[in-house]
C-alpha positions as a LaTeX table, in Angstrom:
\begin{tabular}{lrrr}
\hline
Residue & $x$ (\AA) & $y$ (\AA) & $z$ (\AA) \\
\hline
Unk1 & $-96.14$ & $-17.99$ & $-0.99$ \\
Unk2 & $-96.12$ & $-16.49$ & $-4.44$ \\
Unk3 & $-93.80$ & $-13.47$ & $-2.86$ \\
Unk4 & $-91.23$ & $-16.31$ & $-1.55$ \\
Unk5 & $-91.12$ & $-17.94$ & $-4.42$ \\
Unk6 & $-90.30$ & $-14.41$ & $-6.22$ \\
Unk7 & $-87.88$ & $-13.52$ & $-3.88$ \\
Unk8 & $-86.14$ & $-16.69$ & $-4.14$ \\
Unk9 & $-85.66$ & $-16.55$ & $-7.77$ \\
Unk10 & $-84.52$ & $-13.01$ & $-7.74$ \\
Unk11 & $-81.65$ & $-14.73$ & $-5.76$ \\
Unk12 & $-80.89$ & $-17.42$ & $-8.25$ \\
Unk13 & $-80.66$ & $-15.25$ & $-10.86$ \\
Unk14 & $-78.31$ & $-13.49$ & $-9.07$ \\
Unk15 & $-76.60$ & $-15.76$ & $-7.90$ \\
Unk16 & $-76.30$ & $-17.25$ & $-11.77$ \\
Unk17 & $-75.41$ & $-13.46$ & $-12.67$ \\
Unk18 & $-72.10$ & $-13.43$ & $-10.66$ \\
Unk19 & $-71.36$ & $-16.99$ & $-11.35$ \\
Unk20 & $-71.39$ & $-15.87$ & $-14.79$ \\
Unk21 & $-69.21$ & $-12.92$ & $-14.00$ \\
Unk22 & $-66.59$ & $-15.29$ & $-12.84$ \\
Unk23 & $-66.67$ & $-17.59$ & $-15.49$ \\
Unk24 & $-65.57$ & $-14.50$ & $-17.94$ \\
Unk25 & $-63.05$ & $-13.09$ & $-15.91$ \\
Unk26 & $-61.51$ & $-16.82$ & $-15.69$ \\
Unk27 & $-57.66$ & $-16.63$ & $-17.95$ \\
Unk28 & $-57.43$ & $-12.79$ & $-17.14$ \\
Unk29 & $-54.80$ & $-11.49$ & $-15.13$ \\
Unk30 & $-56.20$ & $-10.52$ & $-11.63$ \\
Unk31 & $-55.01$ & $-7.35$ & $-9.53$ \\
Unk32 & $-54.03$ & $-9.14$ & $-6.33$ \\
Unk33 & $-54.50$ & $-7.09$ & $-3.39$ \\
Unk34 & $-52.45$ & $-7.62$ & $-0.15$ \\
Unk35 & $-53.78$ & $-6.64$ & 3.00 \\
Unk36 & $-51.12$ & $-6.73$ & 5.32 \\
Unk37 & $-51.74$ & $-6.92$ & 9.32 \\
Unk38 & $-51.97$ & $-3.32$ & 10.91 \\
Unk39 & $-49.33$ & $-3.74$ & 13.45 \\
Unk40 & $-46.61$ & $-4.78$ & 10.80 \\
Unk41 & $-44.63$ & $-1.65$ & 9.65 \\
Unk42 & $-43.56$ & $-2.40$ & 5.93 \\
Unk43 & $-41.07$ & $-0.18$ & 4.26 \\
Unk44 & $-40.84$ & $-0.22$ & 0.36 \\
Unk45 & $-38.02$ & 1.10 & $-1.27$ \\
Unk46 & $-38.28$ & 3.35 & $-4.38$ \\
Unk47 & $-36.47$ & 0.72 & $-6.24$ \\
Unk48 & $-39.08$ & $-1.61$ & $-5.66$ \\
Unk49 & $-42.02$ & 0.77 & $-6.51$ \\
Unk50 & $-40.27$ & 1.63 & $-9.99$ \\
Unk51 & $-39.52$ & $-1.94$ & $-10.74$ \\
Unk52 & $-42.93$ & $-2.94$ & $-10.48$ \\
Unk53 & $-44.06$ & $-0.21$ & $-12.70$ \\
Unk54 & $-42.23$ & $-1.34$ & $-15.57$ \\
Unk55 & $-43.34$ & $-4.81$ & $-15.02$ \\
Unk56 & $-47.10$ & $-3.45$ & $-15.04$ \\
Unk57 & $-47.44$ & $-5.27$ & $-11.84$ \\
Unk58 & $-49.76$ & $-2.26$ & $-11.15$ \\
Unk59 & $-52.33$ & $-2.01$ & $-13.79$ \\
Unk60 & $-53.91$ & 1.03 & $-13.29$ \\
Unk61 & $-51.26$ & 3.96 & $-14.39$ \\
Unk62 & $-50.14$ & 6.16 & $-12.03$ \\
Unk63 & $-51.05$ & 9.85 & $-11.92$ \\
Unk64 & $-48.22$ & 12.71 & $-12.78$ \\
Unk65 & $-48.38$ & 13.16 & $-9.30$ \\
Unk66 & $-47.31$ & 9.72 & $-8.15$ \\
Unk67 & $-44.29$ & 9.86 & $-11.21$ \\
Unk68 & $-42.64$ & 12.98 & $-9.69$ \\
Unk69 & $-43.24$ & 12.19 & $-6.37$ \\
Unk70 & $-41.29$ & 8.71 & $-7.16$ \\
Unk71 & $-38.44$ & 10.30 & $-8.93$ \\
Unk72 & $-37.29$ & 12.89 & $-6.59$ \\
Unk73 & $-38.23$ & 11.97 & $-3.32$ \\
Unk74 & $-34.93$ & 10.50 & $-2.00$ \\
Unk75 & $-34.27$ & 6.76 & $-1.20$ \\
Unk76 & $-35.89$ & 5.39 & 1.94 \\
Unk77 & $-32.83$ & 3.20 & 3.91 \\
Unk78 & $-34.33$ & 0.09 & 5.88 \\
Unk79 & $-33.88$ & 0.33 & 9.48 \\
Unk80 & $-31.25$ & $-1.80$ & 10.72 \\
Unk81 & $-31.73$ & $-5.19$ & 12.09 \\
Unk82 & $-30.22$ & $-4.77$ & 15.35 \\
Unk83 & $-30.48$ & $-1.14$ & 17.38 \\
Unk84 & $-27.28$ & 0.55 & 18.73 \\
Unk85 & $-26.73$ & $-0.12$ & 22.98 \\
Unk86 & $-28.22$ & 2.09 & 25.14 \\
Unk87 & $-26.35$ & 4.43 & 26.57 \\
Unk88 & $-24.96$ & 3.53 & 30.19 \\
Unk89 & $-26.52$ & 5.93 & 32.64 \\
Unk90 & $-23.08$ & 7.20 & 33.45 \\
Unk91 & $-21.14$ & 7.30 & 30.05 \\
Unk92 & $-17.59$ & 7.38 & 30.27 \\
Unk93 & $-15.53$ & 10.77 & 29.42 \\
Unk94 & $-14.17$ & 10.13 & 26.45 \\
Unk95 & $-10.76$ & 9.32 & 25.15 \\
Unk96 & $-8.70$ & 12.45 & 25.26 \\
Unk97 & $-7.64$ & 12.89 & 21.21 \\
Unk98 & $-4.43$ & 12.09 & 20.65 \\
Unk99 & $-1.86$ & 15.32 & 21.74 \\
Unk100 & 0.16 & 16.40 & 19.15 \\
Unk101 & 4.10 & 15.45 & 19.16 \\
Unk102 & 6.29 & 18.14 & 20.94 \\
Unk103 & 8.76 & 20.10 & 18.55 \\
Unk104 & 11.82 & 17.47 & 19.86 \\
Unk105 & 9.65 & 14.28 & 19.34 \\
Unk106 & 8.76 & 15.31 & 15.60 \\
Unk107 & 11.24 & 14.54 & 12.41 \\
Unk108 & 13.42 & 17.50 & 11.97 \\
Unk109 & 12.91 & 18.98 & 8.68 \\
Unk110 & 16.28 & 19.12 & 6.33 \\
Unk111 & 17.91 & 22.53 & 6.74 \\
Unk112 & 18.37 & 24.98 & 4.08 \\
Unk113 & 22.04 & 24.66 & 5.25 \\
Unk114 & 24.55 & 22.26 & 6.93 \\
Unk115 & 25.01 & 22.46 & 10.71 \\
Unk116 & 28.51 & 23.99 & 11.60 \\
Unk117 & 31.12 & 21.98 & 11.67 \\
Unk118 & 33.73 & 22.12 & 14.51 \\
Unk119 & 36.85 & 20.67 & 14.95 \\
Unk120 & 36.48 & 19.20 & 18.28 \\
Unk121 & 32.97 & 17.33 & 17.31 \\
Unk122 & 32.42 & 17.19 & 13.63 \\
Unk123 & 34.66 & 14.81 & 11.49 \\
Unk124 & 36.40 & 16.33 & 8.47 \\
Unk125 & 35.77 & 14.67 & 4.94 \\
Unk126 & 33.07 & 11.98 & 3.89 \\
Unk127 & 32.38 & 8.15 & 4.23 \\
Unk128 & 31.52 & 8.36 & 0.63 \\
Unk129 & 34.10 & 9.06 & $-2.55$ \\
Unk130 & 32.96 & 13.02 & $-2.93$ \\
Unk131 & 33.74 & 14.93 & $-0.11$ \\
Unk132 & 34.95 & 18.24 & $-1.62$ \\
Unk133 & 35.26 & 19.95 & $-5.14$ \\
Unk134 & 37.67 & 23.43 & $-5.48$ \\
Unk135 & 36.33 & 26.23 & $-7.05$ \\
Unk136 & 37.45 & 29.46 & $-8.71$ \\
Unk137 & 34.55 & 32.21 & $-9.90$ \\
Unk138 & 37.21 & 33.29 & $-13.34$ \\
Unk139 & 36.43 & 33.27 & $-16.38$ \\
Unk140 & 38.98 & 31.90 & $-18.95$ \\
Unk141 & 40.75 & 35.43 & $-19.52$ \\
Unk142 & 40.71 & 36.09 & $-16.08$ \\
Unk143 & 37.92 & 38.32 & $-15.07$ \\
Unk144 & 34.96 & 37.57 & $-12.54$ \\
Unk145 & 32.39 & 35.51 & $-13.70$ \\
Unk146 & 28.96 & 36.52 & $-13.70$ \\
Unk147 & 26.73 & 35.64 & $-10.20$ \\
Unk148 & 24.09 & 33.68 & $-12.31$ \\
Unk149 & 26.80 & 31.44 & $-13.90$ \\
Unk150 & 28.51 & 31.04 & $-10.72$ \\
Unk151 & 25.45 & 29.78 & $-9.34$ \\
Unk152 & 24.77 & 27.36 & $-11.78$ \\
Unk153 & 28.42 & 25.76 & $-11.21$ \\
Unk154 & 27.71 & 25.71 & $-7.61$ \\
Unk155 & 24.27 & 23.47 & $-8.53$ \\
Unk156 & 26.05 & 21.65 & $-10.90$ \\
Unk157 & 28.70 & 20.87 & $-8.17$ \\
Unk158 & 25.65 & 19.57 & $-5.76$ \\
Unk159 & 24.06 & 17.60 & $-7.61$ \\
Unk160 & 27.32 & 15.01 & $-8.71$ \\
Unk161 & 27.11 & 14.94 & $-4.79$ \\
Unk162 & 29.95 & 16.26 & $-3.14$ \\
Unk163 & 29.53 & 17.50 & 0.23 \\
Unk164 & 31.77 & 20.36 & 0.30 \\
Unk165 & 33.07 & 23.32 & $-1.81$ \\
Unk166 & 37.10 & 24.82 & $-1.48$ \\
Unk167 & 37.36 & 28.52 & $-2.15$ \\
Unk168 & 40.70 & 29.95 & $-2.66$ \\
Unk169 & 40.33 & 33.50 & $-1.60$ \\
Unk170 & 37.69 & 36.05 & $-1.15$ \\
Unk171 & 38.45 & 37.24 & $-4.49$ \\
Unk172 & 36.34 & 37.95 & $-6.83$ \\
Unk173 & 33.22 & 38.63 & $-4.46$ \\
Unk174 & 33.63 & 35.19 & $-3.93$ \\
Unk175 & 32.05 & 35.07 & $-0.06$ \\
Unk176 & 28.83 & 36.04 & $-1.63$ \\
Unk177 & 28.73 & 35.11 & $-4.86$ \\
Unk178 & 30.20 & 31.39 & $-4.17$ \\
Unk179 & 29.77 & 30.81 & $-0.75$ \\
Unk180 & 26.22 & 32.23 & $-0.76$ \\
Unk181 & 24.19 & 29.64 & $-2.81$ \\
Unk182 & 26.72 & 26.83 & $-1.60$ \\
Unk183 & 25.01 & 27.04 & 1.57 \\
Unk184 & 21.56 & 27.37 & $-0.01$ \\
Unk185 & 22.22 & 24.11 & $-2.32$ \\
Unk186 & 23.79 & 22.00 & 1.52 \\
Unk187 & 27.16 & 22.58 & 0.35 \\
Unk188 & 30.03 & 23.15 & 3.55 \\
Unk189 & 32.92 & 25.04 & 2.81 \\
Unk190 & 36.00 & 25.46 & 3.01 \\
Unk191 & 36.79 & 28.97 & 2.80 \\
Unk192 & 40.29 & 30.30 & 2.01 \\
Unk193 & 42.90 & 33.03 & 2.48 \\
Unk194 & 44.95 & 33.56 & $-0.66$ \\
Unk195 & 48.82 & 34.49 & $-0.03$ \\
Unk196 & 50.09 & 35.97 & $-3.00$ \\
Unk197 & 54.03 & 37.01 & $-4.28$ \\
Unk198 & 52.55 & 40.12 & $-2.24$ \\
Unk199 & 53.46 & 38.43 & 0.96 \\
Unk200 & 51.27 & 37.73 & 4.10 \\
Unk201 & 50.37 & 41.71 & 4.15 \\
Unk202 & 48.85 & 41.76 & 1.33 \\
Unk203 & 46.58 & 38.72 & 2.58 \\
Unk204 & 45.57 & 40.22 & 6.14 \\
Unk205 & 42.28 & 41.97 & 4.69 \\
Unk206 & 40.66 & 38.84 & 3.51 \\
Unk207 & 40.41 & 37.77 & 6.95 \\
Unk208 & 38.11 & 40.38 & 8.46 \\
Unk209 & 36.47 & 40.12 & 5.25 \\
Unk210 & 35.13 & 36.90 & 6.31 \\
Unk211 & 34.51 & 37.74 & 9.70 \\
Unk212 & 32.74 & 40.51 & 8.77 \\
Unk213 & 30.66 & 38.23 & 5.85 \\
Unk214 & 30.25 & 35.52 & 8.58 \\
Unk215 & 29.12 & 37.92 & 11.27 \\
Unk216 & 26.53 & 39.88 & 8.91 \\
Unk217 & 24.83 & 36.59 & 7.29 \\
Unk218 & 25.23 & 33.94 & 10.20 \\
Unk219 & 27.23 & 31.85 & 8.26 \\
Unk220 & 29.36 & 30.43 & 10.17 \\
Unk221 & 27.34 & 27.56 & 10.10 \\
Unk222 & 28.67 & 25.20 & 7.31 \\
Unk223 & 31.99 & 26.93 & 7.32 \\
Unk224 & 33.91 & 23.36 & 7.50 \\
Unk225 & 37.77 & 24.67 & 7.52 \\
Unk226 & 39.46 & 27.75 & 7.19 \\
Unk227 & 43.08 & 27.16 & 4.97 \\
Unk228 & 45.28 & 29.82 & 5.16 \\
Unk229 & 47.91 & 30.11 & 2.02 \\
Unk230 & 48.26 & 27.64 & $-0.59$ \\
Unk231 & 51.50 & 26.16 & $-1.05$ \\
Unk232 & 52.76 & 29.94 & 0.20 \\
Unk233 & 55.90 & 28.53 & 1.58 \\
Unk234 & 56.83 & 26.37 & $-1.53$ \\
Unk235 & 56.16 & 29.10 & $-4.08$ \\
Unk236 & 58.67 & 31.44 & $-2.20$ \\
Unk237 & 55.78 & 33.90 & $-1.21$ \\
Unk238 & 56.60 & 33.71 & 2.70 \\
Unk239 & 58.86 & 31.62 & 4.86 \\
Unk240 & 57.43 & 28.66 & 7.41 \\
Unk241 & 57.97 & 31.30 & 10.28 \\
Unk242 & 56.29 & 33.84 & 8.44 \\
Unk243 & 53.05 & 31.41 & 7.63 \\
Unk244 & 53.03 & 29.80 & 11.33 \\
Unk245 & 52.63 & 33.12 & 12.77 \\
Unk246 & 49.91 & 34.01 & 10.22 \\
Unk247 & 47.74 & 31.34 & 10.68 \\
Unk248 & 47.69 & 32.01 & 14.75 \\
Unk249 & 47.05 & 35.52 & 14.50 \\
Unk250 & 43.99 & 33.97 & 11.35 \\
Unk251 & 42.48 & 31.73 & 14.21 \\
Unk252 & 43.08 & 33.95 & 17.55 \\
Unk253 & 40.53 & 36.55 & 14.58 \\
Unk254 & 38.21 & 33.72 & 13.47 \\
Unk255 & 37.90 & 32.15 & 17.05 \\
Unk256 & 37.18 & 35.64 & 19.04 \\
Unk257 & 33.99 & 36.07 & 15.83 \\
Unk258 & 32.38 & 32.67 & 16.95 \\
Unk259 & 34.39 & 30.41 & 14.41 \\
Unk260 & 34.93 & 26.64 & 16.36 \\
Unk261 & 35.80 & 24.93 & 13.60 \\
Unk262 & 39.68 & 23.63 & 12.42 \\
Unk263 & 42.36 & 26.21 & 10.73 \\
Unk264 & 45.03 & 25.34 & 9.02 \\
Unk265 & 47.37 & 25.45 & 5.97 \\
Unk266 & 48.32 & 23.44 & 3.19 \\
Unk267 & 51.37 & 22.98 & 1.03 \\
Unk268 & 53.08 & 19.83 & $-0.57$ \\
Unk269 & 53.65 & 16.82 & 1.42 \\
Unk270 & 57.37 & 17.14 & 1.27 \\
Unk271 & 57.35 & 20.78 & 2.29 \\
Unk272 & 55.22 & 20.06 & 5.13 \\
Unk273 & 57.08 & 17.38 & 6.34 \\
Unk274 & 60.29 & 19.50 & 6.17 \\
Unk275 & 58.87 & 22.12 & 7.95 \\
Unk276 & 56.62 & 20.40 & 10.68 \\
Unk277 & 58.28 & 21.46 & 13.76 \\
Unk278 & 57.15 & 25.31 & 12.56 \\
Unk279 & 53.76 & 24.43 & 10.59 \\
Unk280 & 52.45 & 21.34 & 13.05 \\
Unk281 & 51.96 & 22.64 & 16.35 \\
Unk282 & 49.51 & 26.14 & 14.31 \\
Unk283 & 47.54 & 23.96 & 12.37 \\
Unk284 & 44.21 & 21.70 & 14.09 \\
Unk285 & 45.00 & 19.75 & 10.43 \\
Unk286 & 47.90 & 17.78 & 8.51 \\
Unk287 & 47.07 & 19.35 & 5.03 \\
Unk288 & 48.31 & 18.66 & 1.80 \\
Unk289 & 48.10 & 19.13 & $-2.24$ \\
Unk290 & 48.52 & 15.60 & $-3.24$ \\
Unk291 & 49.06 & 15.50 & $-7.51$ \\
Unk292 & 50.07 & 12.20 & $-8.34$ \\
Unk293 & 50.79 & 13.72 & $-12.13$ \\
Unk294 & 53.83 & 15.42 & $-10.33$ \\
Unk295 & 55.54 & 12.40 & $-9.65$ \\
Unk296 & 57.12 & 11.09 & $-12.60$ \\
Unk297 & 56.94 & 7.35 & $-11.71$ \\
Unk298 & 53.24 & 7.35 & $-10.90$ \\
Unk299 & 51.17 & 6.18 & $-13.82$ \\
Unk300 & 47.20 & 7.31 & $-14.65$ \\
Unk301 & 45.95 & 3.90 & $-13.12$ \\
Unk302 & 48.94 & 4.26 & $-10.01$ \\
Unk303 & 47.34 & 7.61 & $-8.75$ \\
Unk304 & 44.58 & 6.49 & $-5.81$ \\
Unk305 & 47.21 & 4.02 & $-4.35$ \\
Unk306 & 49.81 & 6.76 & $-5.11$ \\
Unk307 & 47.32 & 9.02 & $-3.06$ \\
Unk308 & 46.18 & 6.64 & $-0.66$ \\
Unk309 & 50.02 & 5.84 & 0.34 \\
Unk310 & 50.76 & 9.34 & 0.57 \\
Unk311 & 47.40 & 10.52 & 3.30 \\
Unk312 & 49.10 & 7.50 & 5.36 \\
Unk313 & 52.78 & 9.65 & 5.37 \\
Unk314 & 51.20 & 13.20 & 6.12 \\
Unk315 & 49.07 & 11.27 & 8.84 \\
Unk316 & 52.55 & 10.47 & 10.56 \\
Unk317 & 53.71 & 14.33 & 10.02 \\
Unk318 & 51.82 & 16.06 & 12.57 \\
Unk319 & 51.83 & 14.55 & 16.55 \\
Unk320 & 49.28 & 14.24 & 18.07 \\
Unk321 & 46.85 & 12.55 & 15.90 \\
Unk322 & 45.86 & 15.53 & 13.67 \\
Unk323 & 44.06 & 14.49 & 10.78 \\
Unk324 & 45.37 & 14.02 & 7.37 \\
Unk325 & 43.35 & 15.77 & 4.39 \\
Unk326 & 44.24 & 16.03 & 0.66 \\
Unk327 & 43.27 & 19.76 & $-0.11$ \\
Unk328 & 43.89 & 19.39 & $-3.99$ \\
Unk329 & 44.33 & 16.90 & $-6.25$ \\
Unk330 & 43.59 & 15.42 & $-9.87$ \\
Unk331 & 45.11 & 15.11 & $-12.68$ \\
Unk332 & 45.58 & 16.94 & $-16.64$ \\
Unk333 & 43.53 & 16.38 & $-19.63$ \\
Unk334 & 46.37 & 17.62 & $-21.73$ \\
Unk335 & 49.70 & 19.30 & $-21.62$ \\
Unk336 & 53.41 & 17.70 & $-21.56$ \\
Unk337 & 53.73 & 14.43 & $-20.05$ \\
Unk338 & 56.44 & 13.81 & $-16.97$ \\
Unk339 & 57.74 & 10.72 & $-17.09$ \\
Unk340 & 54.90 & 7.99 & $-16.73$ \\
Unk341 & 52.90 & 10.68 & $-15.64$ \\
Unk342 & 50.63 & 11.24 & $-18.93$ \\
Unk343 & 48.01 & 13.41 & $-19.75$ \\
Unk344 & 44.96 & 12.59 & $-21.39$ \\
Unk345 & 40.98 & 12.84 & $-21.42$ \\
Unk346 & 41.00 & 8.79 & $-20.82$ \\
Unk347 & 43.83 & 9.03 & $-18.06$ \\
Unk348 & 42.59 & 11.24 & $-16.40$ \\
Unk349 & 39.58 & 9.62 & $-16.07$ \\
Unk350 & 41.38 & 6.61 & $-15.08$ \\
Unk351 & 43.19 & 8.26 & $-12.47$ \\
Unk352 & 40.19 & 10.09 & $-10.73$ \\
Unk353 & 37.81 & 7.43 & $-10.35$ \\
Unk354 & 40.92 & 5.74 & $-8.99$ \\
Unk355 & 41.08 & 8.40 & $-6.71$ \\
Unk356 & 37.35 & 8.87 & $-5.97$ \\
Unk357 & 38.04 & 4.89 & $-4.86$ \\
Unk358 & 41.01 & 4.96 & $-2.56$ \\
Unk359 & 40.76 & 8.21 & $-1.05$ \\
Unk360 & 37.79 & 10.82 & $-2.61$ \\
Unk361 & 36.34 & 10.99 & 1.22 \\
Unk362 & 39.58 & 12.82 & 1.86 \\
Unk363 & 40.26 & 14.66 & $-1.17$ \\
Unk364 & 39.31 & 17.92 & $-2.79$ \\
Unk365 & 39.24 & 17.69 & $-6.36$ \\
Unk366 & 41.04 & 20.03 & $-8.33$ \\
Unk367 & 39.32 & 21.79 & $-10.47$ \\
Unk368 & 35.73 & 22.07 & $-11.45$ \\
Unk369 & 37.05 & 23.08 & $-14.93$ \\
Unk370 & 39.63 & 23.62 & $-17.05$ \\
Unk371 & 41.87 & 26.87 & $-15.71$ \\
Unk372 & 41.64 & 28.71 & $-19.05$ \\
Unk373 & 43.27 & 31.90 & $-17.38$ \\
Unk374 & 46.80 & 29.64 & $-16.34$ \\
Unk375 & 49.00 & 28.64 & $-19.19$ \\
Unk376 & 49.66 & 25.23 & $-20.11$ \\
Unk377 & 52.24 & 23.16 & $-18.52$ \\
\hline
\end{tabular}
């Protein structure tokens, strides 16, 4: 009995012992320990884990261990909450990749150079108000002008936007040192053989100078015209017999090297028209040097009507529905006026954008600059 009684008072006391204990530890925060169920799988981010360490959710501090274990190991992505379709027992071949475009299906790139022009397929002269701009590589006493400044007129010519570039000759180096970065900057020409007060003769080497250019650098392509003489028949240097049979025997040359494209001559309207029956039936184009400053009547504001009006007469000049093109024109910034005709800076900016309006898609403008080498008229 006395041994129960012991033993049960050894239990009160302890059970007054931890009842005490718990009476203490009442107000304090607790650790709370959450025993989750075995078969759950719970993922805890690193986040989470950091955030609660700066809280102190987690009283006791965690070892160096624990600290550079948290900071470098990398980020632990949840799984997602559905899982990808099993694959079908027999998967499908896939798509074949998408074949690249054949060489004719893909956008041509822009050429270095224009294709070449023919007279049977390609149109002479430009929707637009710059077809063509003439060019001469002197300087103003004369001489040849340097390559490098030659090819900065050429640029300077491209980028006001004309289309195409008149040379007069093959003077001067000029197939190389003009036509060359013309066809680099786009430009088509239209390449030339001079006729001189030397007669036709003297002119006969320039043409297998530009067959032999045109054969050695494949440039035929962009050659747009080939003129042959410039006003030769007005300026006394030949007669219209003389230049007819010149520019066949030109073309039977240029044709046999490869050249397709239109050959021709130019001189005023009112020579060509006087001498059409000889001139006509030679030339693939009705050509003419149209200056509306040479007609006395014609005012600065009056030349693109006075040129329009005149493409319209050399268009009836030729049978057989040749084209009409104006292979020079423009008008002087000074010099002695003729008639209404005046010269000017202002006028002749009035007359060339009148021009540029009525008939610049047909028209090669004379010059580039000033001719400091010709004396003033």
């Amino acid at each position: 009995m006395r041994m129960y009684n012991r033993l049960v008072n050894l239990l009160w006391r302890a059970y007054s012992y931890v009842s005490l204990c718990i009476l203490r530890l009442r107000g304090k925060r607790s650790l709370v320990v959450v025993i989750q169920p075995a078969e759950q799988n719970i993922t805890i981010s690193q986040t989470s884990i950091a955030t609660q360490v700066s809280s102190h959710q987690i009283t006791t501090n965690p070892t160096p261990e624990t600290l550079s274990t948290s900071s470098s190991s990398p980020p632990v992505h949840s799984t997602p909450t559905s899982l990808p379709a099993e694959a079908p027992a027999n998967p499908a071949k896939p798509a074949p990749a998408a074949k690249k475009p054949s060489p004719a299906a893909e956008q041509p790139k822009k050429p270095t150079s224009k294709p070449p022009t023919s007279h049977a397929s390609s149109p002479l002269g430009t929707s637009g108000s710059h077809w063509c701009m003439t060019y001469s590589p002197y300087t103003n006493t004369g001489g040849c002008k340097p390559s490098s400044d030659i090819a900065s007129d050429v640029s300077t010519i491209a980028s006001k936007g004309f289309s195409s570039l008149r040379l007069y000759s093959t003077d001067c180096n000029g197939l190389s040192a003009v036509a060359s970065p013309a066809l680099s900057h786009s430009l088509n020409l239209v390449l030339g053989v001079y006729i001189s007060a030397s007669g036709i003769s003297a002119a006969r080497p320039q043409i297998q100078e530009i067959v032999t250019w045109a054969n050695d650098n494949g440039h035929w392509q962009g050659v747009e015209m080939i003129v042959i003489g410039n006003e030769a028949v007005f300026n006394n240097f030949c007669s219209a017999e003389e230049l007819a049979a010149f520019v066949a025997e030109a073309k039977a040359a240029f044709q046999a090297a490869g050249f397709q494209g239109p050959v021709t001559t130019t001189e005023t309207v009112e020579t060509l028209t006087q001498h059409k029956d000889t001139l006509c039936p030679v030339c693939d184009v009705a050509a003419a040097n149209i200056h509306p400053f040479f007609n006395g009547d014609v005012t600065a504001a009056q030349a693109g009507e006075f040129v329009a009006s005149q493409l319209e007469l050399l268009e009836s000049v030729c049978p057989g529905g040749k084209k009409a093109m104006n292979l020079e024109t423009g008008w002087p910034s000074k010099g002695s006026a003729n008639g209404a005709a005046v010269p000017g800076s202002w006028e002749q900016r009035v007359a060339v954008e009148g021009i540029r309006e009525k008939a610049g898609g047909k028209s090669a403008f004379f010059s580039f600059v000033d001719d400091g080498w010709k004396e003033e008229g």
